[in-house]
Backbone bond lengths (Angstrom), bond angles and torsions (degrees), N, CA, C in turn:
res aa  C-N    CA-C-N  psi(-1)  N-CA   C-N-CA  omega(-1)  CA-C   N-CA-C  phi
1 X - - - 1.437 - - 1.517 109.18 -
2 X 1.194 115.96 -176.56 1.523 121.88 -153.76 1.519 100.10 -100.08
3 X 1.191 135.67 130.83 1.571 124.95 157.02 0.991 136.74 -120.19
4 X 1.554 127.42 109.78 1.489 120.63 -155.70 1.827 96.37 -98.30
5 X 1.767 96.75 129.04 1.560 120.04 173.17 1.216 115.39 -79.08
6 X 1.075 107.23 130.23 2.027 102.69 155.44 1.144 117.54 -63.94
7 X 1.185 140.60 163.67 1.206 152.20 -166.30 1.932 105.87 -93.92
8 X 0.792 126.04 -32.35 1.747 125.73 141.71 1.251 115.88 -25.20
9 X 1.609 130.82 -60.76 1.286 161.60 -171.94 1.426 114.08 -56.78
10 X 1.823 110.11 -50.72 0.960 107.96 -148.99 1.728 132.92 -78.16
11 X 1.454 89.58 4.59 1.563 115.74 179.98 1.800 95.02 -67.76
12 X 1.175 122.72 -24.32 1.698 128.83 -154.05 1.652 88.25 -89.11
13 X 1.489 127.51 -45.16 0.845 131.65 -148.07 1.935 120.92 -118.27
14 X 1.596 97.05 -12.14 1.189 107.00 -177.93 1.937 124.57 47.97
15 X 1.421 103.14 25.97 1.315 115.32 138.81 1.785 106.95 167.52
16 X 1.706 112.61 -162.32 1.725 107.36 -150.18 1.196 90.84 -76.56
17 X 1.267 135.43 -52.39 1.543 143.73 -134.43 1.591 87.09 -120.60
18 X 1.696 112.55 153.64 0.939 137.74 164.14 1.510 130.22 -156.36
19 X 1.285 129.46 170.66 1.328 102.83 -176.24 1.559 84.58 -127.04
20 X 1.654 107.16 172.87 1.474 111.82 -150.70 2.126 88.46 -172.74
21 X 1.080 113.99 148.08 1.870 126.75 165.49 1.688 107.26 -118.78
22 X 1.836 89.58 144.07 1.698 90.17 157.41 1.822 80.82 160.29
23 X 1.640 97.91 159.70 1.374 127.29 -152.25 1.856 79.69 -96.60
24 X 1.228 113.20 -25.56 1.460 89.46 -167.13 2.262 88.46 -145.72
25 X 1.026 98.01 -161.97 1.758 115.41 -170.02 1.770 90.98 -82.86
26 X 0.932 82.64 -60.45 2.033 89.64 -179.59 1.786 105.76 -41.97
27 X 1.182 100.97 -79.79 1.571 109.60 165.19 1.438 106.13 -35.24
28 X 1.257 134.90 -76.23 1.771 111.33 175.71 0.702 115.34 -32.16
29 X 1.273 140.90 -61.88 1.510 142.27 -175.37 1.226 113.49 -18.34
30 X 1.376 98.04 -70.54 1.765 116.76 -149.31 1.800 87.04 -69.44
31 X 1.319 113.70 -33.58 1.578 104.17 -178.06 1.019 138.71 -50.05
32 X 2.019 94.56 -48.10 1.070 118.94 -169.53 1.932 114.72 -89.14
33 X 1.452 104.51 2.75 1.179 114.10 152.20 1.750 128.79 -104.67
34 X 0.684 100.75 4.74 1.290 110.18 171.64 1.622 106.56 -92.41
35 X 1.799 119.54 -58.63 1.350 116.69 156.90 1.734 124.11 -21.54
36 X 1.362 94.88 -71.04 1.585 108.51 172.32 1.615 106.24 -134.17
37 X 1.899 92.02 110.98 1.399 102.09 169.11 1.077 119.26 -57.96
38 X 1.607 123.37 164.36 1.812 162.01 -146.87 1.632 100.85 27.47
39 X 1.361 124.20 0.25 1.603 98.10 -177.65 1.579 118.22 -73.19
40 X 1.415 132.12 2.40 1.363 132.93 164.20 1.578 110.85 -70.97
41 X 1.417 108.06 -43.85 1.498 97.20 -161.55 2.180 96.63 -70.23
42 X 1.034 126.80 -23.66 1.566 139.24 159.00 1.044 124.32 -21.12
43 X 1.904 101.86 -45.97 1.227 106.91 -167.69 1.736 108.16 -130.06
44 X 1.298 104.36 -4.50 1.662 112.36 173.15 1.624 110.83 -125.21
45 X 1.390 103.57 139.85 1.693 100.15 166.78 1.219 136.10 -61.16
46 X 1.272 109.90 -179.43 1.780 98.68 158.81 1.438 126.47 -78.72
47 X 1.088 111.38 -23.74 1.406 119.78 159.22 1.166 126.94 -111.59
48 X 1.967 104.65 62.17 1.599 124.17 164.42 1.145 104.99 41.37
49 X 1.287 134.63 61.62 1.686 128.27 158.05 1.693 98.14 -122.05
50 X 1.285 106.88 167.07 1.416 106.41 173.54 1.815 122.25 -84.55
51 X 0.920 122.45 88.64 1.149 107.33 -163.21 1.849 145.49 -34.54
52 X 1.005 127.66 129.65 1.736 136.74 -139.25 1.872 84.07 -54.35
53 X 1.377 137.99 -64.35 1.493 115.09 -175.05 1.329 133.76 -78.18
54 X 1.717 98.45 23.41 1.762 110.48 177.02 1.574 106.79 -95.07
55 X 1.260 123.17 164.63 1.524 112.52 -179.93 1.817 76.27 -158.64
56 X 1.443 96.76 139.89 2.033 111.07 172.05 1.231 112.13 -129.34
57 X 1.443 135.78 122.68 1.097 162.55 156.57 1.418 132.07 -52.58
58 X 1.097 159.33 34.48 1.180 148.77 -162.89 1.629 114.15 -64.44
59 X 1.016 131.06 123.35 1.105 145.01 -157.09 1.692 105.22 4.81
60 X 1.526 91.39 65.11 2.013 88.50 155.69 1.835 91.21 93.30
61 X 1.172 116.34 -18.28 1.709 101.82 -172.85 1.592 100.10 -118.35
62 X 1.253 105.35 158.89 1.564 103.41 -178.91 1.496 113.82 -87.63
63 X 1.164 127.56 162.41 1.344 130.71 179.71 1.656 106.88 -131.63
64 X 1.202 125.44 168.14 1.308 115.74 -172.53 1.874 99.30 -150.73
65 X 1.139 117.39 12.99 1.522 121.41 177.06 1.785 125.58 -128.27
66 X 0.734 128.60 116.79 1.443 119.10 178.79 1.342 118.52 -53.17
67 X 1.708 111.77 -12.09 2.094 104.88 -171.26 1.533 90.69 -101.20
68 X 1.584 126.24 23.65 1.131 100.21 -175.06 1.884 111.46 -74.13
69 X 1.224 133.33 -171.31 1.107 127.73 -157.16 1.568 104.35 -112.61
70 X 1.407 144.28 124.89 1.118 130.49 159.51 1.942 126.50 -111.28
71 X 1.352 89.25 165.38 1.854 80.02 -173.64 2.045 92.01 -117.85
72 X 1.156 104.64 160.30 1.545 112.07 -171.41 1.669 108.54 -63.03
73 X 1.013 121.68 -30.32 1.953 124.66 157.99 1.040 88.49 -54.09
74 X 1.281 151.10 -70.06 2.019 111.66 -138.81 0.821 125.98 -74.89
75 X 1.664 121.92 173.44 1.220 119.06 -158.32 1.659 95.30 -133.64
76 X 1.178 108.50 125.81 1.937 114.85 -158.51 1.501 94.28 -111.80
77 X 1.349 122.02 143.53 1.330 135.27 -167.00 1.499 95.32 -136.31
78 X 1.350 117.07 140.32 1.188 139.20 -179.26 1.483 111.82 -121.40
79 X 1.242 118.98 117.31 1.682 124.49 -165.54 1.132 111.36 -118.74
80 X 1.404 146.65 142.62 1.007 149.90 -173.84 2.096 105.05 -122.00
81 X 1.625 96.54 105.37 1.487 76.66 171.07 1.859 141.12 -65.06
82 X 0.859 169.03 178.68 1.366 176.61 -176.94 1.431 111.35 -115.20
83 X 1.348 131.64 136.43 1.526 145.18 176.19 1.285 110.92 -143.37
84 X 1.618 109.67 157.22 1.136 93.76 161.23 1.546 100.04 164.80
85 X 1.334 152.20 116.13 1.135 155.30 178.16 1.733 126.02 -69.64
């Protein structure tokens, strides 16, 4: 399936979009680090949470769990929130 990078990211991956497998968000993960090493630990903790300035998309809606379920059509978006005082 398709994975759109933030531009933070894209040093990991050497461009926006990539493609990546897995039955669920967790399973991308591990794929899509294996494709291009350390970009999981970027966007997940050490204790498997999604990290507080990551935000994931599954086709256009947000998701907030790694066991959520995916099918090989979607298209998963990776968001990076913004801060700043």
């Amino acid at each position: 399936m398709k994975v759109f990078i933030p531009q933070p990211l894209v040093s990991y991956t050497g461009r926006k979009a990539v493609e990546a497998e897995g039955a669920s968000l967790a399973e991308l993960l591990v794929d899509l680090d294996r494709r291009h090493p350390g970009i999981r630990f970027r966007v997940v903790d050490e204790q498997d949470r999604i990290r507080k300035h990551i935000r994931f998309f599954v086709n256009r809606e947000q998701v907030s769990r790694l066991d959520v379920s995916l099918a090989t059509s979607d298209e998963v978006h990776i968001m990076q929130s913004l801060s700043g005082g």
